[in-house]
C-alpha positions in Angstrom: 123.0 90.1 98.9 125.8 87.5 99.6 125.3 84.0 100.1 126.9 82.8 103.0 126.4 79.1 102.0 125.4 77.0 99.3 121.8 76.2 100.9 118.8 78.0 98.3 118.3 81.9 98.6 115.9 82.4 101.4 112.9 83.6 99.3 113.4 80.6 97.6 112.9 78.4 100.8 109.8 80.2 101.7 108.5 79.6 98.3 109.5 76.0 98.2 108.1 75.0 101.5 104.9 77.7 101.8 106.1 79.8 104.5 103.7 82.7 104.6 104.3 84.9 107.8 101.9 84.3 110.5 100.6 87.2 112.2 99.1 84.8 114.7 102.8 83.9 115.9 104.2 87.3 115.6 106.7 86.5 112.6 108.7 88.8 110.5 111.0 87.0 108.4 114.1 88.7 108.0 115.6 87.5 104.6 118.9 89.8 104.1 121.7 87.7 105.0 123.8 90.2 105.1 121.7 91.6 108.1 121.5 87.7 109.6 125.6 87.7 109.2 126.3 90.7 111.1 123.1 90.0 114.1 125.5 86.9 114.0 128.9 88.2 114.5 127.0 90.6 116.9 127.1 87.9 119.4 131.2 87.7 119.3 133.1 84.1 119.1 130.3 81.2 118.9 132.7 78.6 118.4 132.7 77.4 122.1 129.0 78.0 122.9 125.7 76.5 122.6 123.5 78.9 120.7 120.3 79.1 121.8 117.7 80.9 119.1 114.0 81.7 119.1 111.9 81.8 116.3 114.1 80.5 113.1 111.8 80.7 110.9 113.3 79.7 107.7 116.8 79.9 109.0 118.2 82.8 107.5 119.7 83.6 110.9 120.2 79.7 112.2 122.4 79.8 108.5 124.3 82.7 109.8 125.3 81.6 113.2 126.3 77.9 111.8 128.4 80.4 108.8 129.8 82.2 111.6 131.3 79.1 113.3 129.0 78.4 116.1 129.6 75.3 117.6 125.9 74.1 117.8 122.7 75.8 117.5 119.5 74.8 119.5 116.8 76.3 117.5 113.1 76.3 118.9 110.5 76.4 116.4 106.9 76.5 117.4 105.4 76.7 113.7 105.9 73.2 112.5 105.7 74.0 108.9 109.1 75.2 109.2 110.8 72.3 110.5 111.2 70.5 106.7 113.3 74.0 105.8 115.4 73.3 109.2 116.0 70.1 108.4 117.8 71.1 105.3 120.3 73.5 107.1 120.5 70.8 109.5 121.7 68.5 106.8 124.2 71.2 105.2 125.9 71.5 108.6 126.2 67.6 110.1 125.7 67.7 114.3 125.5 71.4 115.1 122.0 72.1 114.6 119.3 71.0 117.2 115.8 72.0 116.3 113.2 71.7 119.0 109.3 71.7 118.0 108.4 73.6 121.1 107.1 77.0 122.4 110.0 79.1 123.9 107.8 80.1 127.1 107.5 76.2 127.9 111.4 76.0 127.9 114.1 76.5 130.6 117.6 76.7 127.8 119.6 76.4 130.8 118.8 72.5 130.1 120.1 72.7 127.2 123.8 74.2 127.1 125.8 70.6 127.1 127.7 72.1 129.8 129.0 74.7 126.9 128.2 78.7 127.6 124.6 79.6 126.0 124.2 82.9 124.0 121.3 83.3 122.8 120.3 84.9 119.8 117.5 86.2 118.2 114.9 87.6 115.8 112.3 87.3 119.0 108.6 86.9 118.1 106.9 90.3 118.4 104.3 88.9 120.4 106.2 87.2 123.1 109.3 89.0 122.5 109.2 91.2 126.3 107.9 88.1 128.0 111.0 85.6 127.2 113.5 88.3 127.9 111.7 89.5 131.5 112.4 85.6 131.8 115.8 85.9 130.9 117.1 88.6 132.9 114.7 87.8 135.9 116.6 84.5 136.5 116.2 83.7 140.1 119.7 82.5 139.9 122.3 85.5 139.2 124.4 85.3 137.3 122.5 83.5 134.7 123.1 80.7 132.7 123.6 83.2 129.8 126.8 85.1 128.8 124.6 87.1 126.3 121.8 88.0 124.9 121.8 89.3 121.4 117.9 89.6 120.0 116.1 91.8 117.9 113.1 93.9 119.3 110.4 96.5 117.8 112.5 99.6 118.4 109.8 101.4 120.6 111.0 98.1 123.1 114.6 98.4 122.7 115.0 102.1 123.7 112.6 100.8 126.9 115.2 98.0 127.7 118.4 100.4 127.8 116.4 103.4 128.9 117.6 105.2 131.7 116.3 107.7 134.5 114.1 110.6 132.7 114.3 109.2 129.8 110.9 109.2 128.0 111.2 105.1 127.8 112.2 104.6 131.0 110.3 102.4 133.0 109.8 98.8 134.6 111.7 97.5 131.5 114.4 99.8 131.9 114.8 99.3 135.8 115.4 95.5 135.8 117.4 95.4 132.5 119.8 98.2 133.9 119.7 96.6 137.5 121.0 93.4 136.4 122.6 93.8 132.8 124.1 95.8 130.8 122.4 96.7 127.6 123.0 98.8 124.6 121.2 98.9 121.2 123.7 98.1 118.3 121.8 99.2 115.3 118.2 99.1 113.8 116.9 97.2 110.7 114.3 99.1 108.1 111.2 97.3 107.7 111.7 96.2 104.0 114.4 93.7 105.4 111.5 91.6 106.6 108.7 89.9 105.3 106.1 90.9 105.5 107.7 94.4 106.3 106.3 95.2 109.9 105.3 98.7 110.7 107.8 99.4 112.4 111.5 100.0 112.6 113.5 96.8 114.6 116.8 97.1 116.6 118.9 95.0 117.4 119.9 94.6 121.6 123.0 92.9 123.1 122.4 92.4 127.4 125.2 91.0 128.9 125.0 89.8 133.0 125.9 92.9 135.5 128.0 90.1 137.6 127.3 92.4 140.6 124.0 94.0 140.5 123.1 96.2 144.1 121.6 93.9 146.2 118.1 93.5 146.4 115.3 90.8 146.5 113.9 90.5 143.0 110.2 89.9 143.7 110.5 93.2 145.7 112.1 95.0 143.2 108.9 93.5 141.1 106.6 94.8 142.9 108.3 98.5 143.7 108.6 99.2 140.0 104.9 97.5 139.3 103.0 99.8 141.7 105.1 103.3 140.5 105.2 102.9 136.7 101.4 101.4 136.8 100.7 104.7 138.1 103.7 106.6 136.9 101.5 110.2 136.4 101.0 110.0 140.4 103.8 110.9 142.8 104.9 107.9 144.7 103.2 108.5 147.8 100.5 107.9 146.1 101.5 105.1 143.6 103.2 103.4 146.2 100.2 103.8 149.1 98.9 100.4 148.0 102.0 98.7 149.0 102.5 100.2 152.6 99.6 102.8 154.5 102.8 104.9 155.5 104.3 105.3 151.6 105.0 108.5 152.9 107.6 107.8 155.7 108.9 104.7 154.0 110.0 106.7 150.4 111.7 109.4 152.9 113.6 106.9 154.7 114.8 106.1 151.8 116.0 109.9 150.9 113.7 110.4 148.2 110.5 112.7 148.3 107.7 111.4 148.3 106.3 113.8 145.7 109.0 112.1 143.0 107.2 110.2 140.4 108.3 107.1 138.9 110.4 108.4 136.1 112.6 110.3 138.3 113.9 107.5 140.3 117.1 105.9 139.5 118.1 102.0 139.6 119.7 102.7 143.5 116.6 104.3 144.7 114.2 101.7 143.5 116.5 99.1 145.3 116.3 101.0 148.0 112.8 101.8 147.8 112.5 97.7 147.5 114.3 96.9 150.7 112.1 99.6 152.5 108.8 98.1 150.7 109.6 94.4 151.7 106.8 92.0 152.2 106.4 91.0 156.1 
């Protein structure tokens, strides 16, 4: 393993400040830096952007993105025994490294790009990993305040963010990711990189903004995909009744069959399906 700096090995910064993984707050500590360095350069030229990262930890990947010449890093931490470890790589790199003592849900990071562009970047707690990114890409401004979005996921919840019609992922995830980015898993992570290993294989997901996405009204789009996939073994007259008594005429306007199930619709005919489904 490289060193990328000249801060302590990372196993020596968990020793030193007693940073046992909690379970409680979903972490997995990923301690290779080579694997921190390339997540980093993932995210392309940092150098005019405010980084905005989840979950540091013990800052193996806040190290990499400073390494990797990002301009500033705003780090939110909501485990304060951390925040002695992040003050050290806030010391090694002078004025580039913000660390908020806060939970992610709580925070809007469009407040706090400086008027730079935000990537953010992230080994995403498991257990609100989904939630922050349905915040992300259900911005009710679009585009977003984001160029990218470059975060690390159980792999079973990356293939359902870049699935796509009749895949065996596909579903809500996969209809408002592909409606309004663009996303595409760039590699996967064992398990022994982390620790405590999870049970699970991680990947790695970049979402840029789709600048044009069909048009549509989100909250519709919502509650389309909502009603199908919650029922996705039932054809969408069926699925979809609970929305509209006449399902049945409104799906065939729309030039889809009403005995379709959820996993057989693409992106356009869930739009479509949305416009038709409007709330009065």
């Amino acid at each position: 393993m490289s060193q990328i700096d000249d801060l302590p090995p990372l196993r020596e910064v968990i020793r030193m400040h007693g940073l046992d993984a909690k379970k409680s707050l979903g972490q997995n500590f990923l301690l290779d830096l080579n694997l921190t360095s390339r997540i980093a350069r993932s995210a392309g030229d940092l150098s005019a952007c405010t980084v905005v990262e989840v979950g540091p930890g013990p800052g193996g990947l806040t190290r990499a993105l400073l390494a990797n010449g990002a301009r500033k890093v705003v780090a939110i931490e909501k485990d304060s025994r951390c925040l002695p470890a992040l003050a050290e790589v806030s010391a090694h790199y002078p004025g580039r490294l913000e660390v908020l003592e806060a939970d992610a849900l709580t925070i809007d990071p469009a407040t706090l790009s400086e008027g730079y562009p935000v990537k953010i970047v992230a080994n995403l707690p498991y257990n609100v990993g989904t939630q922050l990114l349905l915040n992300w890409i259900t911005s009710p401004t679009w585009p977003p305040f984001w160029d990218s979005l470059t975060l690390m996921f159980q792999k079973e919840v990356a293939e359902r963010i870049v699935a796509t019609v009749e895949d065996d992922a596909y579903g809500r995830l996969g209809v408002l990711a592909g409606w309004r980015t663009r996303a595409k898993i760039l590699f996967d992570l064992n398990p022994q990189a982390f620790t405590p290993p999870p049970k699970v294989t991680s990947s790695v997901v970049q979402l840029t903004p789709n600048p044009s996405p069909l048009p549509c009204d989100l909250k519709d789009l919502e509650r389309v995909t909502a009603a199908a996939f919650g029922q996705r073994r039932k054809m969408l007259r069926a699925s979809l009744k609970s929305l509209k008594s006449d399902a049945e005429a409104r799906i065939s306007d729309c030039g889809l069959a009403p005995t379709a199930r959820a996993e057989e619709i693409d992106i356009a005919g869930f739009v479509a399906l949305a416009s038709r489904f409007a709330q009065a």
